[in-house]
BAZA-893113 format. One line per 4 residues: their letters; for each residue x, y, z of C-alpha. Coordinates in Angstrom, 1 decimal, always signed. Layout:
a> X/Y/Z ~ ... $
% end
This chain:
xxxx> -123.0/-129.3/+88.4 ~ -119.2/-128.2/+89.2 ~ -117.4/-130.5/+91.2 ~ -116.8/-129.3/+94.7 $
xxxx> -113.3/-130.7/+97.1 ~ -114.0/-131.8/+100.2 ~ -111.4/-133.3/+102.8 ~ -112.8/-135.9/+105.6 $
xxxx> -111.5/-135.5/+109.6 ~ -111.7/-138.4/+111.8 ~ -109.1/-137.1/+114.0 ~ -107.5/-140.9/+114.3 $
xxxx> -104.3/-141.2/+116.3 ~ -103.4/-144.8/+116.7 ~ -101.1/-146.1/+118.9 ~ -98.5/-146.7/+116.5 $
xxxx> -98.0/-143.2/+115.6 ~ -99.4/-141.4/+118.9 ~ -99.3/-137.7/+119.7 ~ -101.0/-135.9/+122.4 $
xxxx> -104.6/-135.7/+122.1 ~ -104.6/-132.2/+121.9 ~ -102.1/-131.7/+119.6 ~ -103.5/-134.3/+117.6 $
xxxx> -107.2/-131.4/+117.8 ~ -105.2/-128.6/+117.3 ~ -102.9/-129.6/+114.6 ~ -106.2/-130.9/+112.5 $
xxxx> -107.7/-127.9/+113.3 ~ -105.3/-125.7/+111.8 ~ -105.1/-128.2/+108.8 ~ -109.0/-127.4/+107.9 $
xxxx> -107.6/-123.7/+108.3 ~ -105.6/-124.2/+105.9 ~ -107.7/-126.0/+103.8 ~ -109.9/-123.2/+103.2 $
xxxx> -106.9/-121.2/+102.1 ~ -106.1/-124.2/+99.7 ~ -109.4/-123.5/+97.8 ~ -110.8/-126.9/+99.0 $
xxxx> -114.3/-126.3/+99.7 ~ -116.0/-128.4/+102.1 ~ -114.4/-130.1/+106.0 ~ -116.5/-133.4/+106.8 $
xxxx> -116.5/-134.6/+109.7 ~ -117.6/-138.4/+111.0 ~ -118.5/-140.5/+113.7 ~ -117.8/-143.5/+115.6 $
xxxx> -117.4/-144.0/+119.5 ~ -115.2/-146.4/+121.8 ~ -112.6/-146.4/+119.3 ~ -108.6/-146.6/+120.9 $
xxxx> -107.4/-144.4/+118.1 ~ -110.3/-141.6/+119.4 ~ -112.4/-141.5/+116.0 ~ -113.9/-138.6/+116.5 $
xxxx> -117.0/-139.2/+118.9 ~ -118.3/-135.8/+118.9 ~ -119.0/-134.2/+116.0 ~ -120.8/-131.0/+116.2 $
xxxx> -118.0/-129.0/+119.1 ~ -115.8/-129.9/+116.5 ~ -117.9/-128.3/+113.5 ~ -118.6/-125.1/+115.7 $
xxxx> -114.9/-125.1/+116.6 ~ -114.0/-124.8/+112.6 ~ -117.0/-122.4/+112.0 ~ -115.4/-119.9/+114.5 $
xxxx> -112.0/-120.3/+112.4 ~ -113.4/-120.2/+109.0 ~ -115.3/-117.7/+106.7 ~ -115.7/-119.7/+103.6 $
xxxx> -115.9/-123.9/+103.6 ~ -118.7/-125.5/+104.1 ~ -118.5/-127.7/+107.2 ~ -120.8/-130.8/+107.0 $
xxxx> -121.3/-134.3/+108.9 ~ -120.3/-137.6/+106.8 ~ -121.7/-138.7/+108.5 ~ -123.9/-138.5/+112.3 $
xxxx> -125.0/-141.8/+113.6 ~ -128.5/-140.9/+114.1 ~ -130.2/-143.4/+115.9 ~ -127.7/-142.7/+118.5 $
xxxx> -129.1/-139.5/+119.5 ~ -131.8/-137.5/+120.7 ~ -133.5/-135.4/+117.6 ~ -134.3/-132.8/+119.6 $
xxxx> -131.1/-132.2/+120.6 ~ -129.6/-133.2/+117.0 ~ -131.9/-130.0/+115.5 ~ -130.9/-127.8/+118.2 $
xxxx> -127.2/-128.0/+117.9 ~ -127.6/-127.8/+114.0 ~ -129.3/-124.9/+114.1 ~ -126.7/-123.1/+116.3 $
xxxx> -123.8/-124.5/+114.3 ~ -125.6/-123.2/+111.2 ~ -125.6/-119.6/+112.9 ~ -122.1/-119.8/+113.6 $
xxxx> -121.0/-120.9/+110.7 ~ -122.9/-117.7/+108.9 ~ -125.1/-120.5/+106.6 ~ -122.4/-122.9/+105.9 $
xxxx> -123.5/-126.7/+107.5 ~ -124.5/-129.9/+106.2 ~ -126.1/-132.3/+108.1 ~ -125.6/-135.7/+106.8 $
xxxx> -126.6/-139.1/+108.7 ~ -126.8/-142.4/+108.4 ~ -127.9/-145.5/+110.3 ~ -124.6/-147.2/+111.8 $
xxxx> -123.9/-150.8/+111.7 ~ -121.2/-151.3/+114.9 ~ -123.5/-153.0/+117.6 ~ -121.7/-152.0/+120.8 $
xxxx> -122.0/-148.5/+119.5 ~ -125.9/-149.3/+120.5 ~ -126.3/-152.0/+122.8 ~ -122.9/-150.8/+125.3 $
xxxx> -125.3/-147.5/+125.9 ~ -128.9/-148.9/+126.3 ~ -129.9/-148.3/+122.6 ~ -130.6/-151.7/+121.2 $
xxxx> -129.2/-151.8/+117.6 ~ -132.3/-153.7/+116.3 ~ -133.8/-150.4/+116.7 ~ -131.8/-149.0/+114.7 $
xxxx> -133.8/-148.6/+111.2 ~ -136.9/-147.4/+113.4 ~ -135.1/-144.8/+115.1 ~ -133.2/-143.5/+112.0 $
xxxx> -136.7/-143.2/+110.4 ~ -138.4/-141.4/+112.8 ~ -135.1/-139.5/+114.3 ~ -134.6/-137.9/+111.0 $
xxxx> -138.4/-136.7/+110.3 ~ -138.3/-134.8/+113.3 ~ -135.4/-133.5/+113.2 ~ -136.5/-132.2/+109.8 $
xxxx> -139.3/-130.8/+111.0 ~ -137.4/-129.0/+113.9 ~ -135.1/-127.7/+111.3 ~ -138.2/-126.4/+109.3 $
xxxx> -139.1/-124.1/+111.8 ~ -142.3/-126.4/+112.7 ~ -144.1/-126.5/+115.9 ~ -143.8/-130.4/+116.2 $
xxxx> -146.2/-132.8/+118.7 ~ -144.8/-136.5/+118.4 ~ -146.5/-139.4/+119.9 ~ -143.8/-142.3/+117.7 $
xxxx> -142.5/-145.3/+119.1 ~ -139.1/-143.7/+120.3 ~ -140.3/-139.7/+120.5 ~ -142.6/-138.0/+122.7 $
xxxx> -142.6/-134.5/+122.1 ~ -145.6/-132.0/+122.6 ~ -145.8/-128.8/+120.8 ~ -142.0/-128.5/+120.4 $
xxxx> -140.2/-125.6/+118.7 ~ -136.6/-125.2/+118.2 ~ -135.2/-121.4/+119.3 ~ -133.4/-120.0/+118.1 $
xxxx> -133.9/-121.8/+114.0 ~ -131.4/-122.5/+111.9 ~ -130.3/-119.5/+109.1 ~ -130.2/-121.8/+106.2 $
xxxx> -134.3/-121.9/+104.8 ~ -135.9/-124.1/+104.4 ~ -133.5/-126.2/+106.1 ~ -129.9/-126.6/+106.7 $
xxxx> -129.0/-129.4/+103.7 ~ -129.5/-133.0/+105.0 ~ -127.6/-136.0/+103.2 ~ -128.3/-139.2/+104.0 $
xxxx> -126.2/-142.0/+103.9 ~ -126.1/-145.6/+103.2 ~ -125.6/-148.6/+100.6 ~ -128.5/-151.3/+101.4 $
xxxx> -131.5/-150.6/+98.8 ~ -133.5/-149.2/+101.7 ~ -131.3/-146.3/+102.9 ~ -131.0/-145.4/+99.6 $
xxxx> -135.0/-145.4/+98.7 ~ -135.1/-143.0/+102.0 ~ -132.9/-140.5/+100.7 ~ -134.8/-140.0/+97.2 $
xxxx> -138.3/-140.6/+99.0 ~ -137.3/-137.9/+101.1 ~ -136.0/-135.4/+98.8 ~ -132.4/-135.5/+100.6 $
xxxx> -128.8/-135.2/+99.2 ~ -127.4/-139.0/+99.3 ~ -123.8/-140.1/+101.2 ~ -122.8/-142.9/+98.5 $
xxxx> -121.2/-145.7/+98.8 ~ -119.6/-146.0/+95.1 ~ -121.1/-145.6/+91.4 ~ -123.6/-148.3/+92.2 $
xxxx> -125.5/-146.8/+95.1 ~ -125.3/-143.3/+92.9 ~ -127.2/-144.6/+89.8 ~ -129.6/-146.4/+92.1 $
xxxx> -130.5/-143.4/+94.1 ~ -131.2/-141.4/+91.1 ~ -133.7/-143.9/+89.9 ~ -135.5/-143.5/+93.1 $
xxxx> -135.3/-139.9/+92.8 ~ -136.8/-140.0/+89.3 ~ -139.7/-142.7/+90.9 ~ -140.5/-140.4/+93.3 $
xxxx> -140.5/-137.3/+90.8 ~ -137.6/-135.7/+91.5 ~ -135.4/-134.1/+89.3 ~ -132.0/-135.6/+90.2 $
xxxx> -130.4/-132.3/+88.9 ~ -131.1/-130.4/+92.1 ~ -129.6/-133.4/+94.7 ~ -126.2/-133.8/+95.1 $
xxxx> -123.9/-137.1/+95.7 ~ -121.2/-137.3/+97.9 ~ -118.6/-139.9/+97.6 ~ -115.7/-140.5/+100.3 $
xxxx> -112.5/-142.0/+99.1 ~ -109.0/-142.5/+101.2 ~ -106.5/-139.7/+99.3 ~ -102.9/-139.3/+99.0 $
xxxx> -100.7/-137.3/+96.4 ~ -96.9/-136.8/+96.1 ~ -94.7/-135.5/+93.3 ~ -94.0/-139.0/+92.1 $
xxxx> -96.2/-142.4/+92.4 ~ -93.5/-144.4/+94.2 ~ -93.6/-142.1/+96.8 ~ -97.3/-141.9/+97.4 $
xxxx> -97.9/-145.2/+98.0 ~ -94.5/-145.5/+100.1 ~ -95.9/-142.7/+102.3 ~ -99.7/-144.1/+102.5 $
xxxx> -99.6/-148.2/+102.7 ~ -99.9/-148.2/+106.3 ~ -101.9/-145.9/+107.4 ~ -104.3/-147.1/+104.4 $
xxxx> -104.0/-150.6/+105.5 ~ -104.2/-149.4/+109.1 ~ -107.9/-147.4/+108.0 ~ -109.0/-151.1/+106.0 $
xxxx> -108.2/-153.4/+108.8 ~ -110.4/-151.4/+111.5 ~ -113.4/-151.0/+108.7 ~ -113.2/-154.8/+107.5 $
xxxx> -113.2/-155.9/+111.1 ~ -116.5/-153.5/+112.6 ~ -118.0/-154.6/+109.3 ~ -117.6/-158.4/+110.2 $
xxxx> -119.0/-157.6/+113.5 ~ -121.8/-156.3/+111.9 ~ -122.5/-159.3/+110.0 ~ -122.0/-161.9/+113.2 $
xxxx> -124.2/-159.9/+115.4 ~ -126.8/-160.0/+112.5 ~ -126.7/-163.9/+111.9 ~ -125.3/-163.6/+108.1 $
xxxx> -122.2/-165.0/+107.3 ~ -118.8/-163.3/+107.8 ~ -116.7/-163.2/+104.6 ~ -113.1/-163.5/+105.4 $
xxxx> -111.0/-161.2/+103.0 ~ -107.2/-161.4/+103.3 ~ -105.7/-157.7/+103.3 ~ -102.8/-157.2/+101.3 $
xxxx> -99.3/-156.3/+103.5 ~ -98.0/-152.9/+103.4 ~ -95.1/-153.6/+101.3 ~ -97.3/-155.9/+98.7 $
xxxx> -99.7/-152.4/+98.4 ~ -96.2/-150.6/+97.9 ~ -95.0/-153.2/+95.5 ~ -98.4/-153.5/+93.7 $
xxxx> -99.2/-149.7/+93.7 ~ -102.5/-150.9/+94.2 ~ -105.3/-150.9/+97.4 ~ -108.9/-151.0/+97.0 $
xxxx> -111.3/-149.4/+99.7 ~ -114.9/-151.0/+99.4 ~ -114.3/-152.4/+96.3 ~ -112.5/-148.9/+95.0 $
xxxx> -109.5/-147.8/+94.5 ~ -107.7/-145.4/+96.4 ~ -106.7/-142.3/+95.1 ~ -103.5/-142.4/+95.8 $
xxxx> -100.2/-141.6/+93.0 ~ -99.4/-138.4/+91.3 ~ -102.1/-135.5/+90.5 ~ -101.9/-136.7/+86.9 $
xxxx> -102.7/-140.3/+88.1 ~ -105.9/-138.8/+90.8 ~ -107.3/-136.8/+87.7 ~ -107.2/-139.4/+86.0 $
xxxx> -109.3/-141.8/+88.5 ~ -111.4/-139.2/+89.3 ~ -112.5/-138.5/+85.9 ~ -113.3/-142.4/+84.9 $
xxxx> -115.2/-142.4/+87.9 ~ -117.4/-139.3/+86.9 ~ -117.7/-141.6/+83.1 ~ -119.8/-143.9/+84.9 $
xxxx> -121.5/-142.1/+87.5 ~ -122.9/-139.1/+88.7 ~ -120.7/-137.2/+91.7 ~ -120.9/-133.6/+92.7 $
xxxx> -118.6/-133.8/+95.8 ~ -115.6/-135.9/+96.0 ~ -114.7/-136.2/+100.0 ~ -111.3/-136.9/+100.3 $
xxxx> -109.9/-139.2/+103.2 ~ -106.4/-136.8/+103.3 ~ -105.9/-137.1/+106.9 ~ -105.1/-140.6/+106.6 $
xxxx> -104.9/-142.4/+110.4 ~ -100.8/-142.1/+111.7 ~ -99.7/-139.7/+109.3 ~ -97.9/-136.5/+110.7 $
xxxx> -99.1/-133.5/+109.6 ~ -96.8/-132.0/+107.4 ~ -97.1/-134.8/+105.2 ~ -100.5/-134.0/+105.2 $
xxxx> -100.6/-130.4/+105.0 ~ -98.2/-131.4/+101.5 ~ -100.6/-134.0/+100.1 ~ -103.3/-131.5/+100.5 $
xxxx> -101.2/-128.5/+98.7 ~ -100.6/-130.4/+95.7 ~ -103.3/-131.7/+95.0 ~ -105.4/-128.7/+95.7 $
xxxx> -102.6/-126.9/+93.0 ~ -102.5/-129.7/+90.5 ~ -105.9/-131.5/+91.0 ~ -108.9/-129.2/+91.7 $
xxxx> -108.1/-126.5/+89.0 ~ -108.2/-129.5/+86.2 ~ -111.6/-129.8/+87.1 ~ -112.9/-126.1/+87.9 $
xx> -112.5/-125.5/+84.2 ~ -111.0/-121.8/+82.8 $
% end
């Protein structure tokens, strides 16, 4: 299966390197323009709330927003916090996006893991798993073009039909999302496309794909990992420490939240200082490395991580928090001049 090139949009502007918040839209906006132009061939978009740096709250405007300004990339959610919202409305909105867009959205979602995401607005997150469960069998359902009557623990719905449905059949594509044995048993029990968290997660959700008699073949893996490419490897890492360190600190500390609020023990992990990740040309992102160096040094990480592991869309983190556009817009030409055609074969 060819390897398609997506780029990942939080549309982060931390205080350290604020613009104006529309600037900060439209200038991202035209990036994802320009992305398509590039060759690259998915925009992802992803989801978090009550962030100071704005991490993009609201994901779907945002997706019809690039579907009115685009004719070719596919424009997909890595990922929608599920449990967050109401499936009615979560089928609706993805079946007008996918009409928009002309057939061109993913809809991938996961379960979340930030508490005050769920408690601050009345959703408790020990609901969470329950919620995502039932959540994303209706909205599958909906997307089917199924008359749907639901009597669940968190939906009530009686003889409910979306209008107008979705143009993708049988369904818009739905990824799911996740790393804890579970989520991933979900994805394969369901017969969806799986989010990964690395090369681990991959070969496990395979299994459970074969288990359930499913050709893996036919589901594709996404992988997200933070990007940066410049003309030499001093430079990449000179232009991408902080903002990478910047993007690690915020994860590492939600994470440990996660982990208090759940009663298991937090595990301290000291982050490296910008100039030791300049010095060491080195910064690992959940246990991975970035991408970051020349495009000889991205091919070659990105091919020793296809060696041991099945990936069919690489989602890269370009639009790295604080960095100013044009450095962007020139990470994202060279690698989509030097990197994707090593990989799209003659």
């Amino acid at each position: 299966m060819t390897l398609r090139f997506g780029l990942l949009w939080p549309f982060r502007n931390p205080e350290w390197a604020r613009v104006e918040w529309d600037a900060l839209y439209r200038s991202h906006l035209d990036l994802i323009v320009e992305s398509e132009r590039m060759g690259f061939d998915e925009a992802w978009l992803t989801e978090h709330h009550f962030i100071d740096d704005g991490y993009s709250p609201s994901l779907l405007p945002i997706g019809a927003a690039i579907a009115a300004r685009t004719q070719r990339i596919r424009i997909g959610t890595f990922l929608l916090l599920l449990p967050l919202h109401n499936p009615v409305r979560v089928a609706e909105d993805t079946a007008t996006l996918d009409l928009i867009s002309s057939g061109r959205f993913d809809l991938g979602v996961g379960l979340g893991y930030r508490k005050g995401e769920f408690d601050d607005q009345g959703i408790p997150a020990r609901e969470r798993a329950g919620r995502m469960q039932e959540n994303l069998t209706v909205v599958r359902r909906l997307l089917s073009g199924e008359s749907v009557t639901v009597d669940g623990r968190y939906t009530r719905l009686h003889n409910i039909r979306i209008s107008p449905p979705a143009l993708q059949r049988p369904h818009p594509p739905i990824w799911v999302g996740g790393t804890a044995p579970k989520a991933i048993e979900r994805a394969a029990r369901m017969g969806l496309h799986f989010l990964t968290g690395g090369p681990g997660s991959a070969n496990l959700y395979d299994d459970a794909l074969r288990a359930h008699g499913n050709d893996p073949d036919d589901f594709r893996i996404a992988a997200m990992r933070p990007t940066f490419v410049a003309p030499t490897r001093e430079q990449a890492w000179e232009l991408a420490a902080k903002p990478l360190r910047y993007m690690a600190a915020g994860y590492m500390q939600w994470t440990a939240e996660a982990e208090v609020a759940s009663g298991a023990p937090s595990q301290a992990i000291a982050l490296p200082s910008v100039e030791e990740i300049i010095r060491d040309q080195s910064f690992d992102f959940f246990a991975e490395p970035a991408l970051v160096g020349t495009p000889d040094d991205v091919i070659g990480q990105v091919s020793e991580y296809r060696a041991h592991s099945r990936l069919t869309d690489l989602v890269c983190g370009m639009a790295l928090p604080g960095m100013p556009p044009d450095l962007i817009r020139a990470g994202m030409e060279l690698f989509a001049r030097e990197v994707i055609p090593h990989f799209r074969g003659p």
